[in-house]
N, C-alpha and C positions, 0 to 999 in steps of 0.2 A: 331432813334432807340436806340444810346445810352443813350438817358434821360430815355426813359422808362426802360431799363435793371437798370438803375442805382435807380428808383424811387421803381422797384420790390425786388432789394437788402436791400434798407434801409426798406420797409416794413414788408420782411423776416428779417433782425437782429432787427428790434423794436419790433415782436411775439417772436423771440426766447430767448429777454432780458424781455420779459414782461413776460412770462410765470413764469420762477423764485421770479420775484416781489409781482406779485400776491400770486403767491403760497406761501411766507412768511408772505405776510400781512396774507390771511387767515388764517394760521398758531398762530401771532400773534393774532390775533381775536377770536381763537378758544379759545387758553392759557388763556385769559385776561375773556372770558367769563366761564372758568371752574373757575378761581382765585374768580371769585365774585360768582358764584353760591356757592363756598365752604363757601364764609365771609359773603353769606345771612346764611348759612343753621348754622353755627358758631352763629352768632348772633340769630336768630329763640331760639335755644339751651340755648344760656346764657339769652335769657328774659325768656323763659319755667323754667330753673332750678331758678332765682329770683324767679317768683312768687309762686314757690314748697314749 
């Protein structure tokens, strides 16, 4: 009885450390994909204004 109270605890603190992790990668993920959509649309911009 107490391996499984003890297997239920660690599976409850690895969701409730994991929650936070995850939710920063995505975070990072999210930053890193606005950061390049700006340095496509930057770049798009500086080949348009050359060939002008």
């Amino acid at each position: 009885m107490g391996r499984i109270l003890l297997i239920i605890a660690a599976v409850v603190a690895a969701f409730l450390l994991l929650g936070p992790l995850v939710g920063f990668a995505l975070t990072l993920l999210k930053w890193g994909l606005v950061i390049a959509a700006v340095a496509y649309g930057v770049m798009l911009v500086s080949k348009w204004a050359k060939r002008t």
